[in-house]
mmCIF file as gemmi writes it, N, C-alpha and C atoms, coordinates in Angstrom:
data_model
loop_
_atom_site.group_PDB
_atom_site.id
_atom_site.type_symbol
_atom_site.label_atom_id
_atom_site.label_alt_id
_atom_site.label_comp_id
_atom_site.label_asym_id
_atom_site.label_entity_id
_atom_site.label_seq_id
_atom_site.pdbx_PDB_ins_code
_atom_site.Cartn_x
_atom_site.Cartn_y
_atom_site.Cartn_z
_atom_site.occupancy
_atom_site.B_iso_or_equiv
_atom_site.pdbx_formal_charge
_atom_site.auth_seq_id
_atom_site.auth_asym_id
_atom_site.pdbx_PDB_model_num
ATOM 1 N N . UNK Axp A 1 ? -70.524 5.83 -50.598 1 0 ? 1 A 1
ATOM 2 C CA . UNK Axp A 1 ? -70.483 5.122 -49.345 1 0 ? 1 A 1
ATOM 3 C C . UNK Axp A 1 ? -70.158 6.11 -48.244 1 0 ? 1 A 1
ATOM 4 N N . UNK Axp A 2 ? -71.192 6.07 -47.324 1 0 ? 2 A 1
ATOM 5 C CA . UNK Axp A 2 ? -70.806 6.7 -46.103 1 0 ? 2 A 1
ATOM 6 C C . UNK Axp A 2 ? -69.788 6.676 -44.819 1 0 ? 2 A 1
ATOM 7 N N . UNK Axp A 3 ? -69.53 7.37 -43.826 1 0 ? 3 A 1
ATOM 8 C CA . UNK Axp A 3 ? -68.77 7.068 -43.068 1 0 ? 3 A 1
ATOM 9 C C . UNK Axp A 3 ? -69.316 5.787 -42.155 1 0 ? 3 A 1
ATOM 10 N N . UNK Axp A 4 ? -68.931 5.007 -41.563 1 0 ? 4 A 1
ATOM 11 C CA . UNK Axp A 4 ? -69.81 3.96 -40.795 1 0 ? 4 A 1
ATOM 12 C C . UNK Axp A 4 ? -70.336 4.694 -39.605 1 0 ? 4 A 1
ATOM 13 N N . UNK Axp A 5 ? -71.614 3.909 -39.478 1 0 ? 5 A 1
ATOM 14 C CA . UNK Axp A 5 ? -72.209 4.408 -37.993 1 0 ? 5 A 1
ATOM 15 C C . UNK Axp A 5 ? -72.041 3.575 -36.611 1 0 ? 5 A 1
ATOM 16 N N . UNK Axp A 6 ? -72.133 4.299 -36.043 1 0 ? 6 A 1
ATOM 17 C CA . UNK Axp A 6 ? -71.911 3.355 -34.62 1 0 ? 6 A 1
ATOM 18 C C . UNK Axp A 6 ? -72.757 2.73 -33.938 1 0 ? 6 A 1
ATOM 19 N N . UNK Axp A 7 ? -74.063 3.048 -34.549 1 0 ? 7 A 1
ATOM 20 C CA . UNK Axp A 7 ? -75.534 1.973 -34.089 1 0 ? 7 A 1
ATOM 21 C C . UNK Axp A 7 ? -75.079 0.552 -34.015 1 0 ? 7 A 1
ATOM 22 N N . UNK Axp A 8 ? -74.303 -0.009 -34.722 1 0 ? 8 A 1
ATOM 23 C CA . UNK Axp A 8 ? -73.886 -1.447 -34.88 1 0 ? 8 A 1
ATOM 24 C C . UNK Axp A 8 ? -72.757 -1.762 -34.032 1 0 ? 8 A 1
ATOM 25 N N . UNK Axp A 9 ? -71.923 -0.949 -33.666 1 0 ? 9 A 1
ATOM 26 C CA . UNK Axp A 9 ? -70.81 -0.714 -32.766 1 0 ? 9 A 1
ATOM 27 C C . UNK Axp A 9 ? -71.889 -1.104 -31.672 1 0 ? 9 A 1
ATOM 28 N N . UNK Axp A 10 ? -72.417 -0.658 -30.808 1 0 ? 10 A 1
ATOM 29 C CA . UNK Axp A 10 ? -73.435 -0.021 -29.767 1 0 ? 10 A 1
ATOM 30 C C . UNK Axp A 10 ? -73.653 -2.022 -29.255 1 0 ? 10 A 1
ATOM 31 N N . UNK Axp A 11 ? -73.998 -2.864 -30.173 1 0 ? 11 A 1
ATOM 32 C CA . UNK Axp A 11 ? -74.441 -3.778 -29.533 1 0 ? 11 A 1
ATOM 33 C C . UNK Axp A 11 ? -73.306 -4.48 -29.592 1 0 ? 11 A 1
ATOM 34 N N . UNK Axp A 12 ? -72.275 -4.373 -29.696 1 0 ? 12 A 1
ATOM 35 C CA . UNK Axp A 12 ? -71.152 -4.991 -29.778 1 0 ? 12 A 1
ATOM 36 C C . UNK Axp A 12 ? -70.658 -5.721 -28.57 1 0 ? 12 A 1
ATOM 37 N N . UNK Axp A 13 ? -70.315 -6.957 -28.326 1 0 ? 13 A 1
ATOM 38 C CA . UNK Axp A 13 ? -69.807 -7.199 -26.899 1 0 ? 13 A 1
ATOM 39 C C . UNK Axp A 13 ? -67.974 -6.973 -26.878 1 0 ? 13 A 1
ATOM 40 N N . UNK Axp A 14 ? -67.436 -7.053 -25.743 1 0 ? 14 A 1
ATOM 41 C CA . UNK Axp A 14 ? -66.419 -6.581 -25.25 1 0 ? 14 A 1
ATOM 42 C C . UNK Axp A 14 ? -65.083 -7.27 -26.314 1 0 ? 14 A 1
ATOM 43 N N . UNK Axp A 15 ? -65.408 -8.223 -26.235 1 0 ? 15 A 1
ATOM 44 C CA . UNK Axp A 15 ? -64.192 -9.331 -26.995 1 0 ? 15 A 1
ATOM 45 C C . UNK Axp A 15 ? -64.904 -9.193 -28.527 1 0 ? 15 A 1
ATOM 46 N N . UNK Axp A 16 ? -65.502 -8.799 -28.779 1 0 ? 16 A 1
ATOM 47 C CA . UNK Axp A 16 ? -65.875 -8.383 -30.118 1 0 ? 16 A 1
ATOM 48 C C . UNK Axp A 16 ? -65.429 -6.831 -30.355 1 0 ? 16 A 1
ATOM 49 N N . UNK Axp A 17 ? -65.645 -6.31 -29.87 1 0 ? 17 A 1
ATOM 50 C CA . UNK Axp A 17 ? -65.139 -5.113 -29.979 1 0 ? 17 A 1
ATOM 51 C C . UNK Axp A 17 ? -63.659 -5.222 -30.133 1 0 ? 17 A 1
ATOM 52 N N . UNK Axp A 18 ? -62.656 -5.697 -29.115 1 0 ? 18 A 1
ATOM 53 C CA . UNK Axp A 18 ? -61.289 -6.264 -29.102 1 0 ? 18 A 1
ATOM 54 C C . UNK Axp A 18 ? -60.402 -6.767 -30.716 1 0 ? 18 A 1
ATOM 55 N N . UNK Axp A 19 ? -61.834 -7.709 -31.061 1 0 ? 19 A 1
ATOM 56 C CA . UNK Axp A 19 ? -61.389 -8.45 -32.597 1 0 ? 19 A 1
ATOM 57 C C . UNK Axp A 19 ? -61.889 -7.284 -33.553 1 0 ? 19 A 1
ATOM 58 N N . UNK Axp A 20 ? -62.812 -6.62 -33.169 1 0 ? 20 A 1
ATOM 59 C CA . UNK Axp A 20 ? -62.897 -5.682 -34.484 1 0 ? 20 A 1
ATOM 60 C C . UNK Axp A 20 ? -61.96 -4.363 -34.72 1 0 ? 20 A 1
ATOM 61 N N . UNK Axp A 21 ? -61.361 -4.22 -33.718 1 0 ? 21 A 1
ATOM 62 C CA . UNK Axp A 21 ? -60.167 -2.766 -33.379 1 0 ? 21 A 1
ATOM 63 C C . UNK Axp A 21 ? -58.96 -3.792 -33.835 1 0 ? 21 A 1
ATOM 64 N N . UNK Axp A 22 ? -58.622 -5.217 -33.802 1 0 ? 22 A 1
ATOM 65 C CA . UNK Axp A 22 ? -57.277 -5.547 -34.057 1 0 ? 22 A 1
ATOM 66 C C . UNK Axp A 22 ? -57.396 -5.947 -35.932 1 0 ? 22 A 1
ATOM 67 N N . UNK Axp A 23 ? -58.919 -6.209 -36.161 1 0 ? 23 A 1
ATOM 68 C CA . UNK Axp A 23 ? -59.126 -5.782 -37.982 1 0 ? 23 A 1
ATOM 69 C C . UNK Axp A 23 ? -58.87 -4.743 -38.088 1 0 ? 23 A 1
ATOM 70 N N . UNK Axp A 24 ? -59.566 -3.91 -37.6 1 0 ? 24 A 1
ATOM 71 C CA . UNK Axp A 24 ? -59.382 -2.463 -38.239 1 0 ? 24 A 1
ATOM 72 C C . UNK Axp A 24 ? -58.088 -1.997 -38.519 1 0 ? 24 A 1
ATOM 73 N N . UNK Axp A 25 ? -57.102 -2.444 -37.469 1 0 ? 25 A 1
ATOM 74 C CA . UNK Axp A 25 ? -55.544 -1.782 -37.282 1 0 ? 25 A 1
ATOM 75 C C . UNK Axp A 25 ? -54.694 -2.755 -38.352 1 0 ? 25 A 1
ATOM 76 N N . UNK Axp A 26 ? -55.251 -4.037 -38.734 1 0 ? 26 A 1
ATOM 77 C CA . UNK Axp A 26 ? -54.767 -5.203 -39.534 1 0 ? 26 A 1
ATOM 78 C C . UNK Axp A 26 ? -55.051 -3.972 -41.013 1 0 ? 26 A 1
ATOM 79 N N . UNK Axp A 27 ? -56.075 -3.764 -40.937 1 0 ? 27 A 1
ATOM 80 C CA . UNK Axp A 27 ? -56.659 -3.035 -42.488 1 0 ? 27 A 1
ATOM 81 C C . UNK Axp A 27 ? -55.92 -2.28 -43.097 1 0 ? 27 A 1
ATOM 82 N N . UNK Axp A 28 ? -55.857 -1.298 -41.563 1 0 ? 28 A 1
ATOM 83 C CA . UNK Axp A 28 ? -54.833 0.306 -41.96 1 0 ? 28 A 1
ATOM 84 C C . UNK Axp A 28 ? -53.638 -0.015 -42.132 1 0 ? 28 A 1
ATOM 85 N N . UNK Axp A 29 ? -53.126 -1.196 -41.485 1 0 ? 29 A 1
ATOM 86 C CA . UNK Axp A 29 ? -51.741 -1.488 -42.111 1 0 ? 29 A 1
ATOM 87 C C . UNK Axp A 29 ? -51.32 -2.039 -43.67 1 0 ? 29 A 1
ATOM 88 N N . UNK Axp A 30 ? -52.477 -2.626 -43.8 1 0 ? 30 A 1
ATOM 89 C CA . UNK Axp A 30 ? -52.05 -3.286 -45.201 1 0 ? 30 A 1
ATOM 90 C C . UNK Axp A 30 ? -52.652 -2.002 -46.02 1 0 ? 30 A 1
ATOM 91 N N . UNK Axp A 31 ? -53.151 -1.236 -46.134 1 0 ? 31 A 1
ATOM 92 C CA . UNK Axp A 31 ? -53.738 -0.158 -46.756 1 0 ? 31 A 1
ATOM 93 C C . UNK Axp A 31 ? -52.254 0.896 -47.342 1 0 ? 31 A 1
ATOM 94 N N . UNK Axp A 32 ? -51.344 1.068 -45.59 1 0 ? 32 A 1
ATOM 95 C CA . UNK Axp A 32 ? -50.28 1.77 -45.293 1 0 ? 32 A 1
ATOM 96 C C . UNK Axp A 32 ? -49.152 0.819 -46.634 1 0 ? 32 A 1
ATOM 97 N N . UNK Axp A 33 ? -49.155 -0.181 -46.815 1 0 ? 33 A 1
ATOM 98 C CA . UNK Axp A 33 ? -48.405 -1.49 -47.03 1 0 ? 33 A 1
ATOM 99 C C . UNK Axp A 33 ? -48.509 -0.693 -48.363 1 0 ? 33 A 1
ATOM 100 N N . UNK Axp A 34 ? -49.524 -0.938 -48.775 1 0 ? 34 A 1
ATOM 101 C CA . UNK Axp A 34 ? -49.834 -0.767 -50.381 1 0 ? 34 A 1
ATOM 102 C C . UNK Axp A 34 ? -49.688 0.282 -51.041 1 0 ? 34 A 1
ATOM 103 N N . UNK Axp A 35 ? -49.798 1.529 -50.159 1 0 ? 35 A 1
ATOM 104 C CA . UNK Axp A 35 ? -49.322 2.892 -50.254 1 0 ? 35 A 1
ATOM 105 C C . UNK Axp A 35 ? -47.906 2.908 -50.734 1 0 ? 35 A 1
ATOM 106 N N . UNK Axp A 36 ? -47.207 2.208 -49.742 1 0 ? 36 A 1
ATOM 107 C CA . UNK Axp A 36 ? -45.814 2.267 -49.607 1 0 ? 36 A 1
ATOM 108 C C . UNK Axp A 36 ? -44.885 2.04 -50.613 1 0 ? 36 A 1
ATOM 109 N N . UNK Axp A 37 ? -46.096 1.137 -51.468 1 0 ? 37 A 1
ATOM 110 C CA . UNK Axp A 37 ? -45.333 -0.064 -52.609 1 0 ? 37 A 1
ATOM 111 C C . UNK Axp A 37 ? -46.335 0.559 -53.383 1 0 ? 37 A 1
ATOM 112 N N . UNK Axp A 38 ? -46.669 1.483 -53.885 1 0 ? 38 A 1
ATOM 113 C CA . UNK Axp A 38 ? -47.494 2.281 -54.865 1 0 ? 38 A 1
ATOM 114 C C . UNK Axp A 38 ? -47.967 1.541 -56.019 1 0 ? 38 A 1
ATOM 115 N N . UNK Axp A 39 ? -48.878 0.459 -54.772 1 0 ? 39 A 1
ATOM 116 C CA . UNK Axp A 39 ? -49.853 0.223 -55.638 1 0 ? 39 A 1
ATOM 117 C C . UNK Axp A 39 ? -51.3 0.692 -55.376 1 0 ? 39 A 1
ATOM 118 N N . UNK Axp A 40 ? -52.351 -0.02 -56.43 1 0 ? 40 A 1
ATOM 119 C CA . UNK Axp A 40 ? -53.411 0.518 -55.98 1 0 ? 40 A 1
ATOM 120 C C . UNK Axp A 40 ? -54.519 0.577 -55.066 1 0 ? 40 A 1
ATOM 121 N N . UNK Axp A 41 ? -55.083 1.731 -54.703 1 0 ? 41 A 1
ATOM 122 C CA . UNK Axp A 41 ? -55.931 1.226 -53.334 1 0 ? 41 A 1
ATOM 123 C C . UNK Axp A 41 ? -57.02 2.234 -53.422 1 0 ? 41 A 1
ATOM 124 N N . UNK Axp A 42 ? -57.993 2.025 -52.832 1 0 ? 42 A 1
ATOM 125 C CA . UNK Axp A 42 ? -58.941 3.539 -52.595 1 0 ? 42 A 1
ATOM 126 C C . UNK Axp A 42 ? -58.604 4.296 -51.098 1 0 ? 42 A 1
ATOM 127 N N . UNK Axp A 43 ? -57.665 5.545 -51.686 1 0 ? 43 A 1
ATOM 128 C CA . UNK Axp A 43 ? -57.416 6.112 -50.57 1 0 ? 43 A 1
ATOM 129 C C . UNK Axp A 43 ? -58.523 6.994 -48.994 1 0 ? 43 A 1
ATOM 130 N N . UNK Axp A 44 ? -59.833 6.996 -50.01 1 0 ? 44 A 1
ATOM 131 C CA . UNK Axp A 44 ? -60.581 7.039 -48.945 1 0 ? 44 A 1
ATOM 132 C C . UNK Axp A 44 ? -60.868 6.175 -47.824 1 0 ? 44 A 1
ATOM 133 N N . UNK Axp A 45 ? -60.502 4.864 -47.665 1 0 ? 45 A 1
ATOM 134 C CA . UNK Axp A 45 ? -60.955 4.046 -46.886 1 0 ? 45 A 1
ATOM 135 C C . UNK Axp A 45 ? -59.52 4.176 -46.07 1 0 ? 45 A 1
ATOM 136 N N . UNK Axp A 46 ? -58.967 5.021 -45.938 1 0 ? 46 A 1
ATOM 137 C CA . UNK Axp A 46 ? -58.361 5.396 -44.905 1 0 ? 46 A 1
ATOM 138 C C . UNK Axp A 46 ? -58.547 6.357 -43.701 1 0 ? 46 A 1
ATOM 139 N N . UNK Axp A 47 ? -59.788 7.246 -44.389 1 0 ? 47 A 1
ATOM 140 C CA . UNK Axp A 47 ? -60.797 8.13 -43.373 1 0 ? 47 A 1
ATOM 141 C C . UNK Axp A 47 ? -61.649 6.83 -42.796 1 0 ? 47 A 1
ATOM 142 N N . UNK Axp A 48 ? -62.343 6.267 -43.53 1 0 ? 48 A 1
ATOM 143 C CA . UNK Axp A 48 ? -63.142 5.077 -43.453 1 0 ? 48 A 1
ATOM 144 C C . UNK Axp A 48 ? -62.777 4.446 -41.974 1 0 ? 48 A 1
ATOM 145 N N . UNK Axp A 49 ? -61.653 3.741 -42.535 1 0 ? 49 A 1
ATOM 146 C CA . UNK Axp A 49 ? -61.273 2.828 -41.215 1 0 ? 49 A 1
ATOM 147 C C . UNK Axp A 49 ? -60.651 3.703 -39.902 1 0 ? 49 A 1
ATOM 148 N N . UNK Axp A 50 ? -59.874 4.819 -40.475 1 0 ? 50 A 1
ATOM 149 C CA . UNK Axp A 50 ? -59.701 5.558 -38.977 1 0 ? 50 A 1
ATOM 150 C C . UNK Axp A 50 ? -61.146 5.897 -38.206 1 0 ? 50 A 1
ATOM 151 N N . UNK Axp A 51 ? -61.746 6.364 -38.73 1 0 ? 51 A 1
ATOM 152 C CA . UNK Axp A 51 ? -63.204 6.598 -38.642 1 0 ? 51 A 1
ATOM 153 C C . UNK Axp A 51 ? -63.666 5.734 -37.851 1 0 ? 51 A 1
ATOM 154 N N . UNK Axp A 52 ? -63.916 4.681 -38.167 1 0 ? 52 A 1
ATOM 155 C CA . UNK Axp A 52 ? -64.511 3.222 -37.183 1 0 ? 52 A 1
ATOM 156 C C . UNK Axp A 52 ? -63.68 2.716 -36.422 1 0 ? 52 A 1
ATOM 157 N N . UNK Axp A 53 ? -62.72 3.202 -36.549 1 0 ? 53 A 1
ATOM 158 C CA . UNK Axp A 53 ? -61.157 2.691 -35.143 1 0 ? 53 A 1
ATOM 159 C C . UNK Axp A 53 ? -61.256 3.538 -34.098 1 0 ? 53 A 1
ATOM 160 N N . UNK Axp A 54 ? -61.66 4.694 -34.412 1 0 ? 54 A 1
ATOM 161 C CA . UNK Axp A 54 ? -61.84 6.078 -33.625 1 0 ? 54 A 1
ATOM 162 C C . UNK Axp A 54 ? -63.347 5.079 -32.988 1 0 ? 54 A 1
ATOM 163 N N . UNK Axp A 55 ? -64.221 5.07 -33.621 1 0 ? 55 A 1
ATOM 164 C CA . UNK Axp A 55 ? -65.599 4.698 -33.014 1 0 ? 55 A 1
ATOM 165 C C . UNK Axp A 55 ? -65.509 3.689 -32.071 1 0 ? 55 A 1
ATOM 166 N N . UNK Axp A 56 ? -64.536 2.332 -32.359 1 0 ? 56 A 1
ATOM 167 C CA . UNK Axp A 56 ? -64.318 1.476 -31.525 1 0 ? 56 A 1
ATOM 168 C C . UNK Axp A 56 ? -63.982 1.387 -30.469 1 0 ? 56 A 1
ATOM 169 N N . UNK Axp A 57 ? -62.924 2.436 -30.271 1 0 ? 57 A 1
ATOM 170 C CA . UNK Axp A 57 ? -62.058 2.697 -29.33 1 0 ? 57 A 1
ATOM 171 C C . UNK Axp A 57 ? -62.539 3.597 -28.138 1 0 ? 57 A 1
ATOM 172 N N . UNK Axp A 58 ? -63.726 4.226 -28.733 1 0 ? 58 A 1
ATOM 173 C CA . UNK Axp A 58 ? -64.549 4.777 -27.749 1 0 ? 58 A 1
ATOM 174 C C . UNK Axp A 58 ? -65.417 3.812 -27.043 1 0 ? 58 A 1
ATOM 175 N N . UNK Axp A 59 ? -66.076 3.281 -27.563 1 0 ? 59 A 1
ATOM 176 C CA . UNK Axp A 59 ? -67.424 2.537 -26.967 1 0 ? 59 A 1
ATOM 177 C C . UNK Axp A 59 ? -66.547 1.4 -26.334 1 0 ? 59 A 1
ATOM 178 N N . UNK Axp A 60 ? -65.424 1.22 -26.269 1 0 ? 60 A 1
ATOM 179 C CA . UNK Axp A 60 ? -64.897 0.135 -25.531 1 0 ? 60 A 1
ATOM 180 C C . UNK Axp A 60 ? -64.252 0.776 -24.141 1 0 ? 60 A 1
ATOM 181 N N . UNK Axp A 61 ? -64.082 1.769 -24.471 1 0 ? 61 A 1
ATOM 182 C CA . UNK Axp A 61 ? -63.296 2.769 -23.512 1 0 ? 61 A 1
ATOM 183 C C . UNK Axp A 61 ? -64.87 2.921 -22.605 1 0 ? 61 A 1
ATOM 184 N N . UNK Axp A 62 ? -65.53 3.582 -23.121 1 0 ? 62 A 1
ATOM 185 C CA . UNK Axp A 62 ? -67.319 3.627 -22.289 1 0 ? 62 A 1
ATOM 186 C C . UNK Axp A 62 ? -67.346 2.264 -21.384 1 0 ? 62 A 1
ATOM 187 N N . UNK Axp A 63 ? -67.586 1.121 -22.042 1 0 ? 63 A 1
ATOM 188 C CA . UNK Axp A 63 ? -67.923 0.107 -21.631 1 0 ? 63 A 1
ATOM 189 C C . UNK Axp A 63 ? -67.11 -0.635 -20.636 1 0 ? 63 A 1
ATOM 190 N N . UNK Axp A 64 ? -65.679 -0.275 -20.68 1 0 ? 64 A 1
ATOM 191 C CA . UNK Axp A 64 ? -64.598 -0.419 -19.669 1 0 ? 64 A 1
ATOM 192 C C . UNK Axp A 64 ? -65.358 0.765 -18.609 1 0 ? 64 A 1
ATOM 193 N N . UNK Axp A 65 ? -65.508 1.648 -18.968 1 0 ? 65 A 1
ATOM 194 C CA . UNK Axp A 65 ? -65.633 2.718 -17.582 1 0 ? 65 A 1
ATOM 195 C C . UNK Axp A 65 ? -66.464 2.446 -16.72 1 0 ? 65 A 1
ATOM 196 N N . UNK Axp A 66 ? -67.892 2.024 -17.588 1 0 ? 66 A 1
ATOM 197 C CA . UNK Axp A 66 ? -69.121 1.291 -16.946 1 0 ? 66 A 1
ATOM 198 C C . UNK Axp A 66 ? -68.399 0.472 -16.159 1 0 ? 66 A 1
ATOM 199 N N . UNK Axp A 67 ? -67.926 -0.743 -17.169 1 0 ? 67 A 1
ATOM 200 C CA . UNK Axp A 67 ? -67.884 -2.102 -15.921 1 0 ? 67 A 1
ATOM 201 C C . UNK Axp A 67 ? -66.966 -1.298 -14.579 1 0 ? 67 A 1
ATOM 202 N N . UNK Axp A 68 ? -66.334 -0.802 -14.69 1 0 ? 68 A 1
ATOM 203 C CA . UNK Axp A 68 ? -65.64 -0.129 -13.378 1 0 ? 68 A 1
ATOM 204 C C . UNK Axp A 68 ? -66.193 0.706 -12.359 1 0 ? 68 A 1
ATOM 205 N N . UNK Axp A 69 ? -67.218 0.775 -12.977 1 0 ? 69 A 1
ATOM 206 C CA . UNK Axp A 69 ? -68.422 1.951 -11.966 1 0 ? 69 A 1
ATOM 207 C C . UNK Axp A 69 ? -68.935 1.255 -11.178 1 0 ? 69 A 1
ATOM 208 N N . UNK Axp A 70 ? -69.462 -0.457 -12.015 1 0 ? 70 A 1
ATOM 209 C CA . UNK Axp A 70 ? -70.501 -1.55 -11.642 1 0 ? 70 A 1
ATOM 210 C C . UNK Axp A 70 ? -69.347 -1.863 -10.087 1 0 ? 70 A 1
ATOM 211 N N . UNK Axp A 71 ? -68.441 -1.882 -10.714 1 0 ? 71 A 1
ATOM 212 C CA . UNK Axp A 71 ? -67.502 -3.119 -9.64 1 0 ? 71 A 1
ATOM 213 C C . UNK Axp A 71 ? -67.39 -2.013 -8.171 1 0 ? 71 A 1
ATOM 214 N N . UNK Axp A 72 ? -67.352 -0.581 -8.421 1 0 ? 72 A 1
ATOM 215 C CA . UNK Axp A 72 ? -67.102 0.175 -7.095 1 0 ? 72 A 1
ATOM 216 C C . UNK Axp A 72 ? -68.036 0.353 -6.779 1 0 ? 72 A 1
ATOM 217 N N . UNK Axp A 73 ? -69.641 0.305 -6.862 1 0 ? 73 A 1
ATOM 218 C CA . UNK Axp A 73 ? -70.606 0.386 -6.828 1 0 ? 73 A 1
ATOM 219 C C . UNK Axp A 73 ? -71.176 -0.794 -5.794 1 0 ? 73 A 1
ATOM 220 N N . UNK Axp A 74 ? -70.513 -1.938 -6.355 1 0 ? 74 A 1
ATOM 221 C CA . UNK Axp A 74 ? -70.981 -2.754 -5.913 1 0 ? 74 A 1
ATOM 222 C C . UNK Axp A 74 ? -69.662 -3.304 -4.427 1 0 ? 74 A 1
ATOM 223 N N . UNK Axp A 75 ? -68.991 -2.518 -4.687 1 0 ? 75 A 1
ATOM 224 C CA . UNK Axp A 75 ? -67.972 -2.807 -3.643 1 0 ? 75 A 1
ATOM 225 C C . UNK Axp A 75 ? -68.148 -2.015 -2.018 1 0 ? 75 A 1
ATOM 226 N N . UNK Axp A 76 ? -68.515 -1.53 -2.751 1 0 ? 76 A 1
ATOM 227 C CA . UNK Axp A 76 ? -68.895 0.06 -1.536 1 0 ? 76 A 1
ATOM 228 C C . UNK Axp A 76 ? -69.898 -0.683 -0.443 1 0 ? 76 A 1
């Protein structure tokens, strides 16, 4: 299994993006959880999900910047 791609991120809307960064951080915690209490887990899906938290957090950050361009743009 590969790292995820962000083609699917890309069409994401804003409040979707929102719910998929507060899974992702839900994930890594219970991942962290299970670590803690040494049980079992696949420790790769901790690149995994940082990986797509990292991805999220960008294209929402983009898409915030946009809408802020739109609004002075249109203010001017």
């Amino acid at each position: 299994m590969g790292l995820p791609k962000i083609k699917e991120i890309k069409t994401l809307k804003l409040s979707e993006l929102e719910d998929e960064i507060l899974n992702s951080k839900k994930h890594l915690f219970n991942l962290r959880l299970l670590r803690s209490t040494r049980q079992d887990f696949k420790s790769h899906r901790f690149k995994h999900i940082k990986h797509r938290l990292r991805q999220l957090m960008m294209i929402k950050k983009i898409s915030l910047e946009n809408k802020n361009k739109v609004k002075t743009k249109n203010g001017e």
